[in-house]
C-alpha positions as CSV (number, residue, x, y, z in Angstrom):
1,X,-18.0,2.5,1.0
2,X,-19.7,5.5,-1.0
3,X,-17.7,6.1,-4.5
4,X,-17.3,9.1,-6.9
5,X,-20.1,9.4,-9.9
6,X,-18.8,7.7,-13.0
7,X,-17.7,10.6,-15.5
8,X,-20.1,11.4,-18.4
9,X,-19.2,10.5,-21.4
10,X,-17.5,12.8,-24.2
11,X,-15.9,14.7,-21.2
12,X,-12.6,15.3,-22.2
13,X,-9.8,14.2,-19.4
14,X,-8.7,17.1,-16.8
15,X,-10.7,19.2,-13.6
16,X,-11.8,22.5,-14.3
17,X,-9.4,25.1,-13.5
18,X,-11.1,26.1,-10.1
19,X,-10.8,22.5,-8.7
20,X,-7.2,22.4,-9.1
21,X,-6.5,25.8,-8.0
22,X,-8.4,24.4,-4.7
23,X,-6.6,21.3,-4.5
24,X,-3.4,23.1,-4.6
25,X,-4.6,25.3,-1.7
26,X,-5.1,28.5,-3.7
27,X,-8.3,29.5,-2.5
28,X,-11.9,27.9,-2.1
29,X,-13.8,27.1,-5.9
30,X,-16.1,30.4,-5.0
31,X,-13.1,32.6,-4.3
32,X,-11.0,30.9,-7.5
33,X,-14.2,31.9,-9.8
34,X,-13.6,35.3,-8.7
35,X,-9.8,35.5,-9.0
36,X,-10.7,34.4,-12.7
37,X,-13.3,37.4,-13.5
38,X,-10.9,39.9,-12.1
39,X,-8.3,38.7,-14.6
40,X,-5.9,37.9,-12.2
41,X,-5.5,33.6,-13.3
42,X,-3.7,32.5,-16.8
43,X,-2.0,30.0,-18.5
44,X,0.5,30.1,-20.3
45,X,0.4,33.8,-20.6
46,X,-2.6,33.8,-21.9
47,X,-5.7,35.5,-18.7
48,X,-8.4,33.5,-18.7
49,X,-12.1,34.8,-18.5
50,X,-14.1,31.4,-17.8
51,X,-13.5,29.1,-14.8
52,X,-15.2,26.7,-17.5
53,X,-11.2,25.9,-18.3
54,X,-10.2,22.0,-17.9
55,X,-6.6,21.5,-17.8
56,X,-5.0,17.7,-16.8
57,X,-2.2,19.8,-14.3
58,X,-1.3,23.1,-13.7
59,X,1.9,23.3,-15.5
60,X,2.1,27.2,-17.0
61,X,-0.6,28.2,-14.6
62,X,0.0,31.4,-12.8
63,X,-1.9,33.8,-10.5
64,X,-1.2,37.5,-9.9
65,X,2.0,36.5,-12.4
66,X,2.9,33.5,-9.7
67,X,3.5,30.4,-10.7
68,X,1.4,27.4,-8.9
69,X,3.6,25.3,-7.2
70,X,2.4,21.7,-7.2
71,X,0.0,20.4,-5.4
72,X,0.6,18.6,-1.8
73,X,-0.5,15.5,-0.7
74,X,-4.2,15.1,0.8
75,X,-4.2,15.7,4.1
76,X,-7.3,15.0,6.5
77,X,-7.9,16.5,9.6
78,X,-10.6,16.7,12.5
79,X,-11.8,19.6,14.4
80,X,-14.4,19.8,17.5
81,X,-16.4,22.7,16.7
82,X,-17.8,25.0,19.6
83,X,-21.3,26.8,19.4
84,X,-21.0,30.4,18.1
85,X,-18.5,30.1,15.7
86,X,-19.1,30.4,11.3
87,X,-18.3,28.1,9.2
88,X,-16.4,30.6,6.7
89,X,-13.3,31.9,5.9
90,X,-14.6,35.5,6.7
91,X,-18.3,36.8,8.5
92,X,-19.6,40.2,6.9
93,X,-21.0,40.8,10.6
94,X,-18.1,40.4,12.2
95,X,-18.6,36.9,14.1
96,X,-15.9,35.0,15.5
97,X,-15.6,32.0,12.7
98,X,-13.8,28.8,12.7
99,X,-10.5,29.9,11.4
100,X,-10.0,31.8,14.8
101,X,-10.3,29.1,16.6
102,X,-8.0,26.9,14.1
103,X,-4.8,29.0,14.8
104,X,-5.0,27.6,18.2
105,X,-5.3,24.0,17.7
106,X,-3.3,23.6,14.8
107,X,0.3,23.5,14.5
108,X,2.7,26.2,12.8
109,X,3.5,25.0,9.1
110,X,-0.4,23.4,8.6
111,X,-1.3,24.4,4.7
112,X,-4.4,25.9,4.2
113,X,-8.0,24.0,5.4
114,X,-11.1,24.2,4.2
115,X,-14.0,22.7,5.7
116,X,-16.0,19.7,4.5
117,X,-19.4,20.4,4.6
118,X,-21.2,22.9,6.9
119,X,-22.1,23.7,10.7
120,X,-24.6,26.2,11.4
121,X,-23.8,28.9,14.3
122,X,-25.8,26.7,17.2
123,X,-24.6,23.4,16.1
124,X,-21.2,21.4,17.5
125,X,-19.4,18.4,16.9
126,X,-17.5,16.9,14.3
127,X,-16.0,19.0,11.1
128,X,-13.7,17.4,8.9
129,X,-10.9,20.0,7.1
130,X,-9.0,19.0,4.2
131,X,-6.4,20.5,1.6
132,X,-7.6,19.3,-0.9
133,X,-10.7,20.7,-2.9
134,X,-11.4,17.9,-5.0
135,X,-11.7,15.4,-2.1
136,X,-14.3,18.4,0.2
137,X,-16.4,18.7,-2.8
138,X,-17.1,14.7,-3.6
139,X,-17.5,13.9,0.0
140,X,-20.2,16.8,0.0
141,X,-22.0,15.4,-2.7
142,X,-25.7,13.7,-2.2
143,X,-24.6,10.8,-5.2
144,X,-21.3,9.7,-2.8
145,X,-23.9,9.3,-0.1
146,X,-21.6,9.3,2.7
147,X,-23.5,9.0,5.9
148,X,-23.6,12.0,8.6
149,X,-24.7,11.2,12.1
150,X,-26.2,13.4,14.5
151,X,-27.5,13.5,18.0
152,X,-29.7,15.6,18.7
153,X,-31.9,16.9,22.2
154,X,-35.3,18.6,21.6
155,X,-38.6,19.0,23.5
156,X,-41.9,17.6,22.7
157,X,-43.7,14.0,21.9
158,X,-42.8,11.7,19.3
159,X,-42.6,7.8,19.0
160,X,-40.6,5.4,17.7
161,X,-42.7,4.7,14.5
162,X,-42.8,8.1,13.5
163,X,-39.0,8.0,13.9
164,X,-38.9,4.6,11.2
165,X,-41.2,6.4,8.8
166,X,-38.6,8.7,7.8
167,X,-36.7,6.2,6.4
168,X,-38.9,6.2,3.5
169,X,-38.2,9.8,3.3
170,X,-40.0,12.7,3.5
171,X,-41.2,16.1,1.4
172,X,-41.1,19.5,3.7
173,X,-42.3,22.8,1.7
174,X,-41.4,21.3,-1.7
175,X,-38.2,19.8,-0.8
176,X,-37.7,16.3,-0.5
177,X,-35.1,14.6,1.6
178,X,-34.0,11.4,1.3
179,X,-33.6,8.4,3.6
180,X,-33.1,8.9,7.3
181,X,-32.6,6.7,9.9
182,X,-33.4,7.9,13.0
183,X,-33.5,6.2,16.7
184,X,-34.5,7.3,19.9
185,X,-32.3,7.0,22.4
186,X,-33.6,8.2,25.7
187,X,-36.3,10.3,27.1
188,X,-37.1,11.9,30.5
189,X,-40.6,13.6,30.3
190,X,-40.6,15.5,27.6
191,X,-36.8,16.3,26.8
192,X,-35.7,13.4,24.1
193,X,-32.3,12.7,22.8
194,X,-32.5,11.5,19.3
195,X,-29.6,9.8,16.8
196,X,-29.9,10.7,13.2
197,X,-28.1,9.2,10.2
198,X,-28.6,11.5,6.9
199,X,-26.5,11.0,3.5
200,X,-27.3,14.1,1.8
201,X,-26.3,17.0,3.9
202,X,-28.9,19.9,2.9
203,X,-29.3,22.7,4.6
204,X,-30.5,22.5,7.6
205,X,-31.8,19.1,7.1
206,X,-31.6,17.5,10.8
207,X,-33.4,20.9,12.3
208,X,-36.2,20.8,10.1
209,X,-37.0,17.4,9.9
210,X,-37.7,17.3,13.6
211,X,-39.4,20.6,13.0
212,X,-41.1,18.6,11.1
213,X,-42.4,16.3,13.7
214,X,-43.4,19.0,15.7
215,X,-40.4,19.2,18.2
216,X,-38.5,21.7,19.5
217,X,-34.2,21.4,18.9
218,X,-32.5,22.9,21.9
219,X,-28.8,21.3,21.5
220,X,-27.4,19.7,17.7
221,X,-24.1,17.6,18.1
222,X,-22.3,16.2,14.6
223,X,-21.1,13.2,16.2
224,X,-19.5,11.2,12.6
225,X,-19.0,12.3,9.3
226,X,-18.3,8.7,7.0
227,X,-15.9,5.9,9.0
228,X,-14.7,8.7,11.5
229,X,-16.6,9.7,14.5
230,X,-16.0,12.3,17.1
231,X,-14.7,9.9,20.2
232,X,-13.4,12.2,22.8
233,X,-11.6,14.6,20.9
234,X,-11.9,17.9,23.1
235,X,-13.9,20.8,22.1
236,X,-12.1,23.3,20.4
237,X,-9.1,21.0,19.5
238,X,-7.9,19.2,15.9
239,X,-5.8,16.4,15.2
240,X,-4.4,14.9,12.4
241,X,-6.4,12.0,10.8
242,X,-3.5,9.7,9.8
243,X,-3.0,6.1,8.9
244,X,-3.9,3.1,6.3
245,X,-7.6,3.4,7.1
246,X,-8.0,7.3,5.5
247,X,-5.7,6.4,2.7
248,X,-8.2,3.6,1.7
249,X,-11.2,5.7,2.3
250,X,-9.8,8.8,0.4
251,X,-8.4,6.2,-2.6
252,X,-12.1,4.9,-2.7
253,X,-13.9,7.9,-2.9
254,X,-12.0,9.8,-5.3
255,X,-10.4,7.1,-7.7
256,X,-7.1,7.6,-7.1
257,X,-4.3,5.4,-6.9
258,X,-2.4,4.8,-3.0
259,X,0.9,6.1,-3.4
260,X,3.3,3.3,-4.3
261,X,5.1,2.4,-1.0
262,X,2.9,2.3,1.7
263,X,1.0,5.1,3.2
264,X,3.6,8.0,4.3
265,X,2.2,9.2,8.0
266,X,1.9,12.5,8.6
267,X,2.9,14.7,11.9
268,X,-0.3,14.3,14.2
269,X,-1.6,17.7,16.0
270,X,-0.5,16.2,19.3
271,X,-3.3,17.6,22.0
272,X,-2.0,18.9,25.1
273,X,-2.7,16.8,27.9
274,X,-3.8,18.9,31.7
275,X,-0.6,19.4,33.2
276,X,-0.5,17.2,36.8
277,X,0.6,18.1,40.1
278,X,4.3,16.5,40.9
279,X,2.4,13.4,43.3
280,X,4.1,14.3,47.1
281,X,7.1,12.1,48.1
282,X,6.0,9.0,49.7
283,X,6.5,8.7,53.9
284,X,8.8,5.9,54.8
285,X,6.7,2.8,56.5
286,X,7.5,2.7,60.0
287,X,9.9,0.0,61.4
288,X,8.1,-2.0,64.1
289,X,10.7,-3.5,67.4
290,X,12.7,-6.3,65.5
291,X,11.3,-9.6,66.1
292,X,14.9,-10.7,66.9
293,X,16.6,-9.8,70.9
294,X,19.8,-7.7,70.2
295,X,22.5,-10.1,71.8
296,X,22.8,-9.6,75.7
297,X,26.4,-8.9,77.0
298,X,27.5,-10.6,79.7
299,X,27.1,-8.8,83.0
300,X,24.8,-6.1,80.9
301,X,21.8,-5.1,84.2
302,X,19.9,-3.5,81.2
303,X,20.4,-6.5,79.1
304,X,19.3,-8.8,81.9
305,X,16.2,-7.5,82.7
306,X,13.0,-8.9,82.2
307,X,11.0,-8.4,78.6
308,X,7.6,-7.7,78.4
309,X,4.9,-8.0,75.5
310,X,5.4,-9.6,72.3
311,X,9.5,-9.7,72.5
312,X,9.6,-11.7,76.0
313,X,8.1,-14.8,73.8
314,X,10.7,-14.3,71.0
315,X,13.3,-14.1,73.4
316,X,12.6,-17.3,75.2
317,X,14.4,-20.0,74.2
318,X,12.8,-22.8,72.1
319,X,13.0,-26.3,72.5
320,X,13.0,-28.1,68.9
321,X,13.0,-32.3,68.4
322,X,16.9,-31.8,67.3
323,X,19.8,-30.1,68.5
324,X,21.6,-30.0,71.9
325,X,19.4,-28.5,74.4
326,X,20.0,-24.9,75.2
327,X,22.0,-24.1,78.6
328,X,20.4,-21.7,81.4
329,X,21.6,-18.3,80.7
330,X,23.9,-16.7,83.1
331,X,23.9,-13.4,85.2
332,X,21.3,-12.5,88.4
333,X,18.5,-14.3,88.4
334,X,15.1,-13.3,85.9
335,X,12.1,-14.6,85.2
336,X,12.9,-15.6,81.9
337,X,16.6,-17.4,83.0
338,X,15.8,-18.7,87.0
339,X,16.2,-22.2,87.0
340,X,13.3,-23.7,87.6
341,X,11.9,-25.5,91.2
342,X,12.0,-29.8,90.7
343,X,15.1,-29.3,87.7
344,X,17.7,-32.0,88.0
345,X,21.3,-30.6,88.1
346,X,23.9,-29.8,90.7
347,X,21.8,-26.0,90.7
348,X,19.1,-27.4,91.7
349,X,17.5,-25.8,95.2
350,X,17.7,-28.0,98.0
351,X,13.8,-28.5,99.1
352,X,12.9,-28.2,102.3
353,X,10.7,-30.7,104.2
354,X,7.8,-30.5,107.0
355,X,9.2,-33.6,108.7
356,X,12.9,-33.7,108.2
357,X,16.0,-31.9,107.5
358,X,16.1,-30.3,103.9
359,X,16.6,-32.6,101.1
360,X,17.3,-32.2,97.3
361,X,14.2,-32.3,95.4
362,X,14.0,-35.6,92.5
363,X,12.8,-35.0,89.6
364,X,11.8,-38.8,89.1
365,X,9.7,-41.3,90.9
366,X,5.6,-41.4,90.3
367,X,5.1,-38.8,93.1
368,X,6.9,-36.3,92.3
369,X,4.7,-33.1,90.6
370,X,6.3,-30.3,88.7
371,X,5.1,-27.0,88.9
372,X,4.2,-25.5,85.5
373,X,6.5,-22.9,83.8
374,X,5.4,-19.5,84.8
375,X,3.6,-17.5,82.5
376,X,4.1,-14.6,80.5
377,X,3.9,-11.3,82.4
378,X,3.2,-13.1,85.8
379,X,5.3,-12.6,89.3
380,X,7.5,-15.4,89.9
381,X,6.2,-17.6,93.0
382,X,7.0,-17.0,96.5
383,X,8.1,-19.8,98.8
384,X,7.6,-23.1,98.7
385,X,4.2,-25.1,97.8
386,X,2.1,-26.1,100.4
């Protein structure tokens, strides 16, 4: 985890004026340095004329005769940034910058935000705002060497190995720039997408070191700045960067102390989710015919007639190994309630013979043969066998 620069020795204990006025949301160190030359920034009564001024708190400070109120507690936030906007307060040519954007995406109430670190006009991603002064300028340092990852697409030719030599760094028009790691990722002819990791931040570093190896950057994407990374935040929206994880990391990296407690969480910039269509009410499922006959009435003509399909088997009576066996069904004769020809009862028909007088038909001895039920959807049989 990078760390602030040990403090030289024989300093005597405070910030410089400037970086508290910036912690306390004032104004950026620039804009503070100015207030001070115009005379409008004292302390205890007395104007200053040097942002050279350490003080240990701003107790007695005031500016245009206001006192400072104290200072609020570091607050971190992340913010997608589009192509075509400046990262500044305020553009002398009149382009859109990154503070018109911010009154969209942040909530009513947010103190003032100033950037940490830089985007040029054609580059998006990741920027990280913060409140407090103090914390922007040591994670912009080289000495914290807090990493900076990019991804970058570009046209031309390059290899791997040319990629791993800039780890030993690299000298481009008298400047020299430190370690890089860079990777390629994919290529499709000769469009490349390139990851970079860089830990000093100079100008313009990522463009010109691939410059450098003669290609040509058509698209620039800040992708993580230290332990947090872009994920899927959308473009043109902040949130919030809350939590136990960016207390530690800001406690590290500036020295101080985590509040005694716990970490307090602050309101997240909640980001609106699409609105979705109200889903159409479901249709109710069909109800197939009921496996189960409604109960026939006796002398019902609709009730008796014969069933068809599917329902004529449920409504057949079943024979099981227990239980009383189920009595013919009265009413006209059906197909599905006629008694059948060789039963044994006082119903059954009397059969009639070639050779004698009509006799009723046994159902026992060897001899005799019973016909087989009749089958579903068939005509019942007409007269007797031959």
């Amino acid at each position: 985890m990078p760390t602030l620069p040990p403090r030289s020795e024989g300093r005597p204990e405070g910030d410089r004026i400037a970086k508290l006025l910036a912690r306390a949301g004032i104004a950026s160190r620039r804009e503070i340095e100015r207030m001070i030359a115009e005379g409008r920034v004292a302390v205890d009564g007395k104007v200053l004329d040097t942002p050279a001024t350490i003080l240990a708190s701003l107790k007695g400070v005031t500016v245009d005769g206001n006192p400072v109120a104290a200072a609020e507690a570091t607050r971190l936030f992340a913010f997608h940034k589009p192509t075509g906007l400046i990262t500044a307060e305020r553009d002398l040519a009149g382009r859109p910058t990154i503070y018109t954007a911010l009154r969209n995406a942040l909530p009513k109430g947010t103190p003032r935000l100033i950037p940490v670190g830089r985007l040029d006009l054609n580059t998006e991603g990741l920027l990280l705002l913060t409140n407090d002064g103090g914390l922007k300028r040591t994670m912009e340092l080289p000495a914290t060497k807090v990493p900076r990852t990019y991804r970058a697409r570009a046209f031309g030719v390059v290899s791997q190995g040319q990629l791993e030599d800039l780890m030993d760094g690299v000298e481009i028009d008298g400047v020299r720039y430190g370690s890089i790691d860079a990777n390629l990722e994919r290529s499709s002819g000769r469009n490349l997408w390139i990851e970079m990791t860089i830990t000093e931040g100079k100008n313009r570093e990522v463009r010109r070191l691939l410059e450098y190896l003669g290609l040509q950057v058509n698209r620039l994407i800040r992708t993580g700045y230290g332990p947090f990374n872009l994920g899927d935040l959308p473009r043109g929206q902040a949130v919030e960067l809350t939590g136990k994880p960016v207390a530690h990391f800001i406690s590290e990296i500036t020295g101080a102390p985590i509040p005694r407690g716990g970490v307090k969480k602050a309101d997240k910039v909640e980001i609106a989710a699409p609105a979705k269509a109200p889903r159409p009410p479901r249709t109710p499922a069909r109800k197939g015919p009921s496996a189960r006959p409604a109960p026939r009435k006796e002398g019902d003509a609709t009730a008796s007639a014969p069933r068809r399909g599917p329902a004529a088997a449920a409504s057949s009576p079943r024979k099981g190994p227990a239980g009383p066996a189920i009595a013919p069904r009265k009413g006209p004769a059906t197909l599905t309630n006629a008694p059948r020809r060789g039963s044994v009862g006082p119903d059954a028909a009397p059969r009639k013979d070639r050779d004698g007088p009509a006799k009723p038909r046994s159902g026992g001895g060897s001899g005799s043969r019973k016909r087989p039920a009749p089958t579903r959807n068939a005509p019942p049989p007409k007269g007797p066998r031959k």
